[in-house]
C-alpha positions, 0 to 999 in steps of 0.5 A: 960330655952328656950334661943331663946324664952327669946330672942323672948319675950324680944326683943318684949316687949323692942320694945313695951316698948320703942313704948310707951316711946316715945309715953309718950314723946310727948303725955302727958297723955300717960306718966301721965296716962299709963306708968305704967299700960300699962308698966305692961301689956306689961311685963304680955305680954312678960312674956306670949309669953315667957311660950307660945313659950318655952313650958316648965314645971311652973318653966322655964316659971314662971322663963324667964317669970319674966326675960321677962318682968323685963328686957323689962321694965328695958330696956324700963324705963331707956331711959325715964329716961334719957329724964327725963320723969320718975324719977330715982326711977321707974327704980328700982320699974317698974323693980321690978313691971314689973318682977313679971308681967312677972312672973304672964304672965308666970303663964298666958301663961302657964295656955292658951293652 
């Protein structure tokens, strides 16, 4: 696995996760509509520049694809639910949701030359 592309790919998709958070925070309709599509999508996101940058076999970008993406959206979800803009819950199911996202960007990013 390509340390520094993990590092890259999570790093960019914390700080877009954390960009909508706060976006949610005092936007209504951002968190009641979009946390969770645009979460996912952001975690495909990271999961894809991941495969992109490592430039490994399907296994090592389908793997730190879905490590991308999970701990982006781990690390996105978790202040929001300490501001009490998401239940408890979601930090589990975004999780897991969001590191199989990542594993399909890695899929993704493998399959774009």
């Amino acid at each position: 696995m390509d340390r520094t592309a993990l590092i890259i790919a999570t790093s960019s998709g914390v700080i877009a996760q954390l960009a909508m958070i706060v976006a949610g925070h005092y936007v209504p309709f951002v968190r009641e509509k979009l946390f969770a599509v645009l979460g996912m999508l952001l975690s495909l996101a990271a999961g894809a520049l991941y495969a992109r940058l490592a430039h490994g076999g399907w296994p090592p970008s389908l793997i730190g694809g879905a490590i991308a993406g999970g701990a982006c959206a781990l690390i996105g979800i978790a202040p929001s639910v300490a501001l009490g803009d998401t239940l408890a819950m979601i930090l589990v199911f975004g999780t897991l949701g969001s590191t199989v996202a990542g594993a399909a960007g890695g899929a993704i990013g493998k399959l774009i030359p």
